[in-house]
ZAPAVEX-313698 format. One record per residue: residue number from 0; z, y, x of N, C-alpha, C in turn. Coordinates in pm, 1 decimal, always signed. Each point is the difference from the previous one (the first is absolute). Layout:
REM residues N
   seq        nc3        nc2        nc1       cac3       cac2       cac1        cc3        cc2        cc1
   NUM          Z          Y          X          Z          Y          X          Z          Y          X
...
END
This chain:
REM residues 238
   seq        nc3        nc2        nc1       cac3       cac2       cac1        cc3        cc2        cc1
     0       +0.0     -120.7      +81.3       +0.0     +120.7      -81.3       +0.0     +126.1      +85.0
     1      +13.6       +0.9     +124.1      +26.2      +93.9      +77.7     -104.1     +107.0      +18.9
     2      -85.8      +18.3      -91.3      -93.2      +57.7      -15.7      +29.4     +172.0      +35.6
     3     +122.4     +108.0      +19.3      +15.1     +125.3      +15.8      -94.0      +25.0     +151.1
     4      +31.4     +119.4      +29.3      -41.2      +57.3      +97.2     +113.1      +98.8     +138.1
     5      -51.4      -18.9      +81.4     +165.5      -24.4     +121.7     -113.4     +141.6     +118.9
     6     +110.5      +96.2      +40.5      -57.6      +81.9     +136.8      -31.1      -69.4     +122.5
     7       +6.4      +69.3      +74.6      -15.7      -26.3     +158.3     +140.6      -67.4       -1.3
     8      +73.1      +48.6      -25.1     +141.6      -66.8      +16.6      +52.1     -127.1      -75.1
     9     -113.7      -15.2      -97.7      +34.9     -112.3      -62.6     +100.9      +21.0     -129.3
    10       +8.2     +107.2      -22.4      +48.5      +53.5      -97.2      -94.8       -9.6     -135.8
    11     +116.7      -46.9     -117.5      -68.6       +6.5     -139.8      -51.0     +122.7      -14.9
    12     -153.4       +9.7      -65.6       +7.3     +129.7      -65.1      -43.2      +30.4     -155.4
    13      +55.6      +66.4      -35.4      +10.7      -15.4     -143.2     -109.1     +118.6      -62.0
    14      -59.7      -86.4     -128.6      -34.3     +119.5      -48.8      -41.6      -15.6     -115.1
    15      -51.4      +71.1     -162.2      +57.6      +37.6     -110.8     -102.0     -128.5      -96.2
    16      -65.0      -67.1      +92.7     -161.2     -107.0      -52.8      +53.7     -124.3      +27.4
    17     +128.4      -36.8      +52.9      +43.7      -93.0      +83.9      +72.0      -48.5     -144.7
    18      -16.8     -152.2      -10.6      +87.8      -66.8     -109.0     +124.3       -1.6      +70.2
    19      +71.6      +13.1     -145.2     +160.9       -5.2      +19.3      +40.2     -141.2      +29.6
    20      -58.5     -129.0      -33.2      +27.5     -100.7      +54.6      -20.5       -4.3     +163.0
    21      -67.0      +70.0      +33.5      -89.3      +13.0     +175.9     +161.5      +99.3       +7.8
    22      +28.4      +93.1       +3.9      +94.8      +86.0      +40.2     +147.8      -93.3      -13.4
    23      +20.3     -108.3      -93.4     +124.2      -53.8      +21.1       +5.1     -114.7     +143.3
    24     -137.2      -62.7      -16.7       -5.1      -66.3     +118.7      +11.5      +73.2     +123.6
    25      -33.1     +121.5      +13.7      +31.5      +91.8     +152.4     +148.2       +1.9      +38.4
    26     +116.7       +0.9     -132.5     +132.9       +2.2       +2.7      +86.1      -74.3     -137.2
    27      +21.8      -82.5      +19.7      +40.5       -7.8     -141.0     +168.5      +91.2      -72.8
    28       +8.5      +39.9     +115.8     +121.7     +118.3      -46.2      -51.9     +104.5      -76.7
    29     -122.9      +33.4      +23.7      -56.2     +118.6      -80.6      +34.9      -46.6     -142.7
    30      +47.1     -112.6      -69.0      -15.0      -35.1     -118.5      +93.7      +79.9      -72.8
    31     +109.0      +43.4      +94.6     +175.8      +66.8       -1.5     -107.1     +142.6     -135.0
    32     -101.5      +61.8      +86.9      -63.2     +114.0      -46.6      -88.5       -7.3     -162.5
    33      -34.5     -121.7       -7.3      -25.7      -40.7      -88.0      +81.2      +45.3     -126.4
    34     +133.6     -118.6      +55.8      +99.1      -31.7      -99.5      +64.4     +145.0      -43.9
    35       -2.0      +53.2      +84.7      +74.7     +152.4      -68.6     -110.5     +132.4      -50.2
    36     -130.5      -69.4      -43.6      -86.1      +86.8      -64.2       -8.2      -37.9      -85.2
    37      +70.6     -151.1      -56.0      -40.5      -21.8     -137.2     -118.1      -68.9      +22.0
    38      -79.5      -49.6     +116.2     -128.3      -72.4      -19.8      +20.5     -191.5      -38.4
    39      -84.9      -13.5     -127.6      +30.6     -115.7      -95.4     -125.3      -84.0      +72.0
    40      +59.7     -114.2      +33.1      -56.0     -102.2       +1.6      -72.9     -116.5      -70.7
    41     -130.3      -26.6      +15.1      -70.1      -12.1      +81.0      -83.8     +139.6      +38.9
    42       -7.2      -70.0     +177.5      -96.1     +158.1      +12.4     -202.3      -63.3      +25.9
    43      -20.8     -114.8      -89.4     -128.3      -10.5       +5.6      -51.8      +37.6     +159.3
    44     -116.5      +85.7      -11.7     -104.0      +14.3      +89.0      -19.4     +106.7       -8.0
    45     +133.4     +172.7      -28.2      -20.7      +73.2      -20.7       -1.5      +87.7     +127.2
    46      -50.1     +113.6      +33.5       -2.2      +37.0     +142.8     +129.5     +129.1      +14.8
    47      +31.3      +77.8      +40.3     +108.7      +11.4      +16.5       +2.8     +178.6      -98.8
    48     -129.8      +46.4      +33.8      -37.5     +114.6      -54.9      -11.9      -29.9     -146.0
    49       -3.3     -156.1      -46.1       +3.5      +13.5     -136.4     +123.6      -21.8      -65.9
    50      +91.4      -62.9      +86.6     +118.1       +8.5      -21.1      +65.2     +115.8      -16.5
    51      -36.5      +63.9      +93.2     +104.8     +156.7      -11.9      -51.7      +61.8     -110.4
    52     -138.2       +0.4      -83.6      -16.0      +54.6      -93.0      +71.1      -43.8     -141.3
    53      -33.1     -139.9      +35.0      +92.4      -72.1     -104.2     +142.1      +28.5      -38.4
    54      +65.0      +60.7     +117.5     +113.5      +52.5      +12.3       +6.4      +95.6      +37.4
    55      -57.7     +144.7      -16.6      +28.9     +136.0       -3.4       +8.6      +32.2     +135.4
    56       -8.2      -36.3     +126.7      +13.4       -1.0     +126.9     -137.3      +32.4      +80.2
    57      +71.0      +78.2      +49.7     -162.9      +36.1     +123.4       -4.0     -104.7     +133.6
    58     -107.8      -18.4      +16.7      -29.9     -121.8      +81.9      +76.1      +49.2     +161.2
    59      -56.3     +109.2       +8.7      +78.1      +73.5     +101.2     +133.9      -26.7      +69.6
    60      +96.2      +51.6      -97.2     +143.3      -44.2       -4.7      +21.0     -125.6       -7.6
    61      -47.9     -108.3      -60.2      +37.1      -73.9      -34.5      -50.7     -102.9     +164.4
    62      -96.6      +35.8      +55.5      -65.7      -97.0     +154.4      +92.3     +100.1      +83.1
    63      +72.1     +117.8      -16.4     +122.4      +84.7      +90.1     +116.0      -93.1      -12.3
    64      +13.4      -26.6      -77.3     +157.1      -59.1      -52.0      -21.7     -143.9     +104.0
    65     -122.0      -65.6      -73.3       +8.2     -135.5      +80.9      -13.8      +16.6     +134.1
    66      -66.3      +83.6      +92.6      +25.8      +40.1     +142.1      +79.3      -15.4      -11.6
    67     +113.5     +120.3      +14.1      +92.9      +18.0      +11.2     +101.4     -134.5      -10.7
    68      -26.0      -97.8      -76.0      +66.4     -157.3      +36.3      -31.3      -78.3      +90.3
    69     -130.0      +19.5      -12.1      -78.2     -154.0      +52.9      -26.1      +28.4     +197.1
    70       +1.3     +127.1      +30.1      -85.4     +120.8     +116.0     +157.4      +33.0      +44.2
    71      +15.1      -62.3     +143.6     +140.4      +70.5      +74.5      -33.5      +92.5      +45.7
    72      +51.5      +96.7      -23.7      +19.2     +160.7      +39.7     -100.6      +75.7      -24.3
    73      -82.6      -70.2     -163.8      -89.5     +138.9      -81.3      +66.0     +113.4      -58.5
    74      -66.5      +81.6      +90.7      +69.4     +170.0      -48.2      -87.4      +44.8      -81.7
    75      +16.9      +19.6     -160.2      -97.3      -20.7     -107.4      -26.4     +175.1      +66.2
    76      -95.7      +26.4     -104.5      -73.1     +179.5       +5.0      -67.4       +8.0      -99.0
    77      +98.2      +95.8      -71.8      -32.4       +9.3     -193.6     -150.4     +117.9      -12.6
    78      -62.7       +5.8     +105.0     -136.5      +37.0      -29.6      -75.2      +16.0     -124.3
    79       +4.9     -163.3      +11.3      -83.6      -42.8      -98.9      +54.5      +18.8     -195.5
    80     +141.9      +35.0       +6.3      +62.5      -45.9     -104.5      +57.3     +170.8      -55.9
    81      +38.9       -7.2     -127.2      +12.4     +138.2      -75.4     +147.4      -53.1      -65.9
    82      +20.2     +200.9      -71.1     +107.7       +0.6      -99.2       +8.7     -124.8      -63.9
    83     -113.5      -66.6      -81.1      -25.3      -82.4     -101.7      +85.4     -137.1      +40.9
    84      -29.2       -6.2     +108.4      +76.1     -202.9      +77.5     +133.4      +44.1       -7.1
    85      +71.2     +138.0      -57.2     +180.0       -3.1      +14.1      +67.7      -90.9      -91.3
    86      -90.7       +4.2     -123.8      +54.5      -71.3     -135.0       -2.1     -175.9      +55.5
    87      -71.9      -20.2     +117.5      -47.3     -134.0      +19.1     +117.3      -22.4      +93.1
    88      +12.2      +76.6      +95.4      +97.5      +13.1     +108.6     +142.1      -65.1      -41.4
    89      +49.1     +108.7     -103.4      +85.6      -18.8      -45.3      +62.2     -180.4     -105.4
    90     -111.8       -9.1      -57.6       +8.7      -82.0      -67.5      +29.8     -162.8      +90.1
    91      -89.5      +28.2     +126.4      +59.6     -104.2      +72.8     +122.3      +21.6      +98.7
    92      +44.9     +106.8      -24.9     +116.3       -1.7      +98.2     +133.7      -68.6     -118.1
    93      -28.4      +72.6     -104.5     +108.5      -47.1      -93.6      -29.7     -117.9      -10.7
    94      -94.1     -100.0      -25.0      -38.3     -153.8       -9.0     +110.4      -54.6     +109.7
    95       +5.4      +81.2     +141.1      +36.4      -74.5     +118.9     +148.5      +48.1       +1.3
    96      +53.0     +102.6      -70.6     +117.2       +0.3      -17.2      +34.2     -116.3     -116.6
    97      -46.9      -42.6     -106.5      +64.2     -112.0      -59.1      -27.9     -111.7      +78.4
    98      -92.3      -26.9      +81.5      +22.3     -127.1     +102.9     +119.9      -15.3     +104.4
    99       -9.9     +100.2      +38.2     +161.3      +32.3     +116.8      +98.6      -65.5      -93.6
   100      +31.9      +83.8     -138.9     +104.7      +17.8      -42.3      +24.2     -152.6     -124.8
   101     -112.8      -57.5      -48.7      +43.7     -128.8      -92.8      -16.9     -104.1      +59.9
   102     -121.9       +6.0     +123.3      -19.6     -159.6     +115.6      +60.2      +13.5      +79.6
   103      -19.6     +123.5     +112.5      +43.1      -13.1     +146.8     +137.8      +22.4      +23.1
   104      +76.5     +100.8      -45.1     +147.4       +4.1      +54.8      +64.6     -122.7      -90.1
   105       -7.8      -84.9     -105.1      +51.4      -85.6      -50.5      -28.1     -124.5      +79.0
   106     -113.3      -41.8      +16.4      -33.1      -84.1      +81.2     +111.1       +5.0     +188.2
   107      -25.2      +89.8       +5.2      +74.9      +83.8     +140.5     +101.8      -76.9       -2.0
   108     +122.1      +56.8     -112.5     +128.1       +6.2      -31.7      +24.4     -151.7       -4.5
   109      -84.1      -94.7     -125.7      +64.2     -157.0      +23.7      -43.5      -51.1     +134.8
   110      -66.3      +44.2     +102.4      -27.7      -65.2     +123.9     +117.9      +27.9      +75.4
   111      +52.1     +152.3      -46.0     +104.7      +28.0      +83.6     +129.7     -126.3      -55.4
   112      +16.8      +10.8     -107.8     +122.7     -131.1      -53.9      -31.6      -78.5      +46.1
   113      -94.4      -79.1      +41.2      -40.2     -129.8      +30.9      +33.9      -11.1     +118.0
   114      -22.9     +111.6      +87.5      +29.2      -25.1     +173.8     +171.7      +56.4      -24.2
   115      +82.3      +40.1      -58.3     +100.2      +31.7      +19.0     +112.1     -117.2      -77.8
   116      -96.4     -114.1      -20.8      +59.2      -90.1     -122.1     +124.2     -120.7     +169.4
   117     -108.6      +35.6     +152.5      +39.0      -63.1      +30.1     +120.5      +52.0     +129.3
   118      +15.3     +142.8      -36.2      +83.0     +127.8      +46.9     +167.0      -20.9      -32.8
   119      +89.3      +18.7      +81.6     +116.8      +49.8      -42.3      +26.7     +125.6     -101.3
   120      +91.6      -27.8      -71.7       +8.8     +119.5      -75.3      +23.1     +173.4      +58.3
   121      +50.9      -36.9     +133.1      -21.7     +173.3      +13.0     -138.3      +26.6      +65.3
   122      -43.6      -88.3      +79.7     -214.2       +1.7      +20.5       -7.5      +59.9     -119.5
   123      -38.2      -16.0     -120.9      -80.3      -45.6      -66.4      +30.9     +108.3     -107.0
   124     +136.3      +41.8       -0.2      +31.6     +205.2      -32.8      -68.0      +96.3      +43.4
   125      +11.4      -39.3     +134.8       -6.7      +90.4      +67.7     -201.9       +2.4       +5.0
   126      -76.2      -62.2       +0.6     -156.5      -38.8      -27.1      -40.4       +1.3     -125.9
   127      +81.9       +1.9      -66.8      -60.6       -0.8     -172.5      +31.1     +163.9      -40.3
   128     +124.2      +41.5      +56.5      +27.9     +145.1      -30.3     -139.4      +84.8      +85.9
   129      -25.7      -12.3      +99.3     -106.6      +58.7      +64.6     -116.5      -24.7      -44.8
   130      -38.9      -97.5      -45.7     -138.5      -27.4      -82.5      +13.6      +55.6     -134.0
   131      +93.4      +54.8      -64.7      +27.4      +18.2     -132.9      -13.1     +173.2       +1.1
   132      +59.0      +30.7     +144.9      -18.6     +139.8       -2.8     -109.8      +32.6      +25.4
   133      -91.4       -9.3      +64.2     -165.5      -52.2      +41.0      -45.9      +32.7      -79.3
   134       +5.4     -137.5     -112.4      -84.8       +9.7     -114.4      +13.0     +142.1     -128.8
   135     +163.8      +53.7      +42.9      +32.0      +91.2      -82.3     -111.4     +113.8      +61.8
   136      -24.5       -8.9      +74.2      -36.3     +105.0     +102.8     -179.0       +2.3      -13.1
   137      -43.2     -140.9       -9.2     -128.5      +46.2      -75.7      -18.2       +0.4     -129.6
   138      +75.4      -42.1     -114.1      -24.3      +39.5     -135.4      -27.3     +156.4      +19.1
   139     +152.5      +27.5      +42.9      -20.0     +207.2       +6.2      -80.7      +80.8      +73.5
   140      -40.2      -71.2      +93.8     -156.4      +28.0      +30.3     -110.9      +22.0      -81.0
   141      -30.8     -103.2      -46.8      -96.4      -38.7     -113.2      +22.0      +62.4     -128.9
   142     +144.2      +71.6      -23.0       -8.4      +73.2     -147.5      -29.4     +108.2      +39.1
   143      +56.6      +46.7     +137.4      -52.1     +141.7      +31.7     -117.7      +42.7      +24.5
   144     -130.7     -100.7       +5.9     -148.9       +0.1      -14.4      -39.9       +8.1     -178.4
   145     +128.2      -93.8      -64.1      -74.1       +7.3     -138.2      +72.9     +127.7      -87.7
   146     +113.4      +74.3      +40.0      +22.1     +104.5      -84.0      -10.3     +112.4      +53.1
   147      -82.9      +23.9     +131.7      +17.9     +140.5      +64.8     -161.5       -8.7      +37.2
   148      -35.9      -68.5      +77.4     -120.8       +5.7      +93.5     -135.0     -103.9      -92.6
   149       +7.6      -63.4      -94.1     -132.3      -30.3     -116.7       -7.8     +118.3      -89.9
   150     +152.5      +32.4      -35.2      -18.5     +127.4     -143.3      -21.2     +109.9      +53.7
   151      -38.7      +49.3     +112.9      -51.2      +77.4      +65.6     -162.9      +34.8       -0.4
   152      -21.4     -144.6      +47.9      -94.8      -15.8      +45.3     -104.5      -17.9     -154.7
   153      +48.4      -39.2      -69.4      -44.9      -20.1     -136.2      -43.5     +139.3     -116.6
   154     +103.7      +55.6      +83.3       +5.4     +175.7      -94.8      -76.0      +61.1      +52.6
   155      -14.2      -10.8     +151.6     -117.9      +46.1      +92.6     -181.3      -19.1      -50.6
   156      +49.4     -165.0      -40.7     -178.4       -4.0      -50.5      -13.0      +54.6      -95.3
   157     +103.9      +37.4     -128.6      -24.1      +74.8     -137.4       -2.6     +101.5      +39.0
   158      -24.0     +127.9     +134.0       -6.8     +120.9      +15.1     +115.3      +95.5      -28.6
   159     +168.6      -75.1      -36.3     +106.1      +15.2      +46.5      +36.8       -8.1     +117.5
   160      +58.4     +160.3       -6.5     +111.3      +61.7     +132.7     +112.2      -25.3      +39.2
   161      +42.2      -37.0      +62.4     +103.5      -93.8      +73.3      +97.8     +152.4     +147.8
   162     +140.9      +42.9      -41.3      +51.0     +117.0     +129.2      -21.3     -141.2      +66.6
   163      +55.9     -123.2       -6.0       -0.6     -129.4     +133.8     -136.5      -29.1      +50.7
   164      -52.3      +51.7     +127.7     -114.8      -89.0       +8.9       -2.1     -136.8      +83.7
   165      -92.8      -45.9      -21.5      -53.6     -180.6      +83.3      +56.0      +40.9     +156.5
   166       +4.1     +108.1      +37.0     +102.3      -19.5     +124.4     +174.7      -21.2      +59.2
   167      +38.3      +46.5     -141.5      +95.4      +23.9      -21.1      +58.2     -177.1      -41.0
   168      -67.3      -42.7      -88.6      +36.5      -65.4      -59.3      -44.3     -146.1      +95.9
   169     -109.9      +34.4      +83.9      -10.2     -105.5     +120.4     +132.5      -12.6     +109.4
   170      +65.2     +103.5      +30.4      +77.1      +55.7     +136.0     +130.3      -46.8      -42.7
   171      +32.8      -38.9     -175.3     +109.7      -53.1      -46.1       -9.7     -160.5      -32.4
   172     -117.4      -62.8      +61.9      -12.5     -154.2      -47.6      +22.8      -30.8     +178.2
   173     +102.0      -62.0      -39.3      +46.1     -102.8     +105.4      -81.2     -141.5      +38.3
   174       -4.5      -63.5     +155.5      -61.7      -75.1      +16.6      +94.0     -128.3      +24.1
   175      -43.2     -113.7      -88.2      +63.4     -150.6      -32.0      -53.8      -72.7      +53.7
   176      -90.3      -14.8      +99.6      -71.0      -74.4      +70.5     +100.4      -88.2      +87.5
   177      +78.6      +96.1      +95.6      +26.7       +2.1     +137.4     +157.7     -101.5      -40.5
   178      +12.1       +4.4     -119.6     +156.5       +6.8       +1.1      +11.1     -188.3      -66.2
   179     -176.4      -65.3      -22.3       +3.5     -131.7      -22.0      +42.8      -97.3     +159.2
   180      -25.4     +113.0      +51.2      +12.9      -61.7     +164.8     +180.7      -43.0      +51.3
   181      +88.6     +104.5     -113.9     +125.4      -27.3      +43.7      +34.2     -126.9      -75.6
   182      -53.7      -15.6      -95.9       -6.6     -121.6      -88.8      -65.2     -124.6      +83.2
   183     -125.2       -7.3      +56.2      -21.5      -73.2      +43.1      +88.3      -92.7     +138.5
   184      +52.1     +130.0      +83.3     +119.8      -17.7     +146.0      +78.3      -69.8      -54.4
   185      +51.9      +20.7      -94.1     +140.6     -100.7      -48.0       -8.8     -144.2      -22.2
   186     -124.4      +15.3      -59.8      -26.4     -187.8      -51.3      -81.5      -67.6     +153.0
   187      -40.3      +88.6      +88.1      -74.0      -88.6     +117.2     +113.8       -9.0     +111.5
   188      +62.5     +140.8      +51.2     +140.9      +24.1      +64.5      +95.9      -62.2      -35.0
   189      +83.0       -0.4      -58.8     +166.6       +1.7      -67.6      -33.3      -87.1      -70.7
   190      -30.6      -62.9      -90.5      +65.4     -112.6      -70.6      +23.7      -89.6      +48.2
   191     +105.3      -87.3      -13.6      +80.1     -107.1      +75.3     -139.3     -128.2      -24.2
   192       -7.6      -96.8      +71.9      -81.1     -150.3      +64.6      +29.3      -54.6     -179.6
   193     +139.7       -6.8      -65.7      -16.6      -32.0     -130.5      -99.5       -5.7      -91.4
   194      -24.7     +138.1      +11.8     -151.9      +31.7     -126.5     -117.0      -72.3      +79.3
   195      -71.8      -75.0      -82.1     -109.0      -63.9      +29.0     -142.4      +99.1      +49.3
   196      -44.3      -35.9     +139.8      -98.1      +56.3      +12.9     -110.9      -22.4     -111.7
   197      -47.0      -53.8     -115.5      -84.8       -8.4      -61.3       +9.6     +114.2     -100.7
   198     +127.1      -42.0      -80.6      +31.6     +159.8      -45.9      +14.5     +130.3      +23.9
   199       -2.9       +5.4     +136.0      -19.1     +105.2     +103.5     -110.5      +25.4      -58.6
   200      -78.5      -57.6      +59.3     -162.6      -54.9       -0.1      -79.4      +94.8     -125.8
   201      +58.7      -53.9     -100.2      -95.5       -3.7     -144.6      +71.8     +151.8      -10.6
   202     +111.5      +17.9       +5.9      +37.2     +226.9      -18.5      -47.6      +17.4      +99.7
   203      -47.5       +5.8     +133.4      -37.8      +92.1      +57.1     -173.2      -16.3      -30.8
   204      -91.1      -56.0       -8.2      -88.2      -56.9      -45.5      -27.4     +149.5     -131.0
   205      +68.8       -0.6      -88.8      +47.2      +62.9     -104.9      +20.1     +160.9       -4.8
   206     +111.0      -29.3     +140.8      +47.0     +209.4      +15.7     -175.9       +6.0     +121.4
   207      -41.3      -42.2      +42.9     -125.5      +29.6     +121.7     -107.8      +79.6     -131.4
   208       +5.0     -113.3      -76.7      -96.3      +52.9     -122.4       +9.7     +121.0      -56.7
   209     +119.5      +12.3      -80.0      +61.3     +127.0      -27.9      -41.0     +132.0     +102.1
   210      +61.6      -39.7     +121.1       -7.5     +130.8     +127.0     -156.1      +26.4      -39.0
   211     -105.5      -52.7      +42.7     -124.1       +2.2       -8.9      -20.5      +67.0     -142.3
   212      -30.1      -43.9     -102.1      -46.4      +79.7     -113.1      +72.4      +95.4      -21.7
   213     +121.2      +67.2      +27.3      +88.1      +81.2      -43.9      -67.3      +82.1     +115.8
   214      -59.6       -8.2     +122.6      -52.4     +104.0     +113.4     -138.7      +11.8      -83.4
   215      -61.4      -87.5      -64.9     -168.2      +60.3      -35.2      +52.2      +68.8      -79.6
   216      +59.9       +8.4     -109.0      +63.7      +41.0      -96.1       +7.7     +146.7      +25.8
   217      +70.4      +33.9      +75.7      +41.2     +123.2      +85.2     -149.2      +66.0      +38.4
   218      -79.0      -68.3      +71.0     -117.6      +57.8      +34.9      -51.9      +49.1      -96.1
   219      -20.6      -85.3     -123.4      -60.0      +79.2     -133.7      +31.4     +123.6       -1.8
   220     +126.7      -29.3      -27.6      +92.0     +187.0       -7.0      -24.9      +77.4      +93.1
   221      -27.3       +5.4      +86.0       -5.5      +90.8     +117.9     -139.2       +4.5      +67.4
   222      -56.6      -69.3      -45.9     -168.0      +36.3      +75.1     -131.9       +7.8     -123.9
   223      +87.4      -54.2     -129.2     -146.0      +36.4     -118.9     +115.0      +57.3     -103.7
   224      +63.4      -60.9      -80.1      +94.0     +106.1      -52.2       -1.4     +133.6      +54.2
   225      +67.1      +20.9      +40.7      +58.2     +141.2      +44.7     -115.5      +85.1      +54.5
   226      -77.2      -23.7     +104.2     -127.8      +36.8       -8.9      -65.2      +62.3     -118.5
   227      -49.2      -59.2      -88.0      -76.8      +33.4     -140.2     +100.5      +59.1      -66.2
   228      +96.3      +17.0       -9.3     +135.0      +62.2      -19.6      -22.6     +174.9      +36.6
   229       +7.2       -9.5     +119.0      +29.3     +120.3      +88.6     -167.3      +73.2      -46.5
   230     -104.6      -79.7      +12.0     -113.1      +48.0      -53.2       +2.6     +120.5     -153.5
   231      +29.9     -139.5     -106.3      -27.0      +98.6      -88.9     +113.0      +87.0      -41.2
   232     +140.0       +9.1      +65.2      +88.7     +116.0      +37.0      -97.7     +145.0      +60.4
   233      -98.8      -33.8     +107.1      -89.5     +111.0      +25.3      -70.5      +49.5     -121.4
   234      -45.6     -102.3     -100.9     -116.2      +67.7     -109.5      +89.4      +94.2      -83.5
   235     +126.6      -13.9      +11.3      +86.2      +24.2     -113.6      +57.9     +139.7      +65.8
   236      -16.7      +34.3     +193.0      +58.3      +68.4      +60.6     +177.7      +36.7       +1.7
   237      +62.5     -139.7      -30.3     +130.5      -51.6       +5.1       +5.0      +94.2     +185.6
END
């Protein structure tokens, strides 16, 4: 099936004529992008530009987004893309905030019980309280994107004025990336020979995943978000 097309480097390259079955075979993680657009299965023999029409999406954004997964260290460039992809923007960031928040930190959390099942009771306080504050720590992350920095950004496309602008409201979102790493030290460092390396295994397996999409995640926000953001703040002369 390997039918796509690869650079000098051997790199996939994507583009808007390319079946979406051809684009899952390049990665099958891209499917993650799928799942949080709402795209219904089966996807036939449809090409990818007909997909995004099918679904309100510009082909554009939508082969940006999958870079940005599939492409280590694509630095997207919203060139090509307008005001119009914010409503799209948005819609998948909130998709990927209910993935964090009903699969991934739950999933997280019983991996964490499971490796602490074979912990002394003060281990296993003291690692569950720190993962608990963590996770407190990206919910409130993630609300502070959905009640300050979307309804912003949302009032912005209706040609509502905002005294807060997209800089303001960028310079107050904290970064959760860095802080899966203190999570990760504990379960590879410090936990006692007790806890089974397999369960090790399957959460870190788990938080690696997390770190990773929670950094593309971020890129959205900060290199096409905010961008097209800061743009039509100029039309508006914010």
């Amino acid at each position: 099936m390997r039918g796509y097309k690869t650079d000098i480097n051997s790199r996939m390259l994507f583009s808007k004529d390319m079946k979406i079955i051809e684009l899952i075979d390049t990665d099958y993680d891209l499917l993650s992008i799928l799942l949080r657009l709402d795209v219904q299965l089966p996807f036939g023999d449809i090409s990818i530009e007909q997909m995004c029409r099918r679904y309100d999406m510009s082909p554009e954004l939508f082969l940006m987004i999958c870079q940005i997964y599939a492409v280590a260290d694509f630095e997207p460039q919203v060139d090509q893309l307008t005001g119009e992809d914010l409503h799209c923007i948005i819609r998948y960031l909130r998709a990927s905030h209910r993935y964090y928040l009903d699969t991934v930190l739950p999933a997280i959390g019983s991996g964490v019980e499971r490796v602490l099942e074979d912990c002394d009771h003060k281990q296993g306080a003291i690692v569950r309280k720190f993962y608990d504050d963590y996770a407190d720590e990206v919910r409130a992350h993630l609300n502070y994107e959905e009640t300050q920095i979307f309804p912003y950004v949302e009032s912005l496309i209706g040609g509502r004025v905002s005294k807060v602008q997209m800089a303001e409201n960028m310079a107050n979102h904290t970064d959760i990336c860095d802080k899966v790493d203190d999570v990760k030290s504990i379960i590879i460092k410090y936990l006692p020979e007790s806890c089974p390396t397999w369960k090790r295994c399957d959460l870190l397996f788990d938080l690696y995943r997390m770190r990773d999409d929670l950094a593309k995640h971020t890129l959205i926000e900060t290199k096409i978000l905010a961008p097209l953001v800061y743009a039509e703040e100029r039309k508006l002369a914010l």
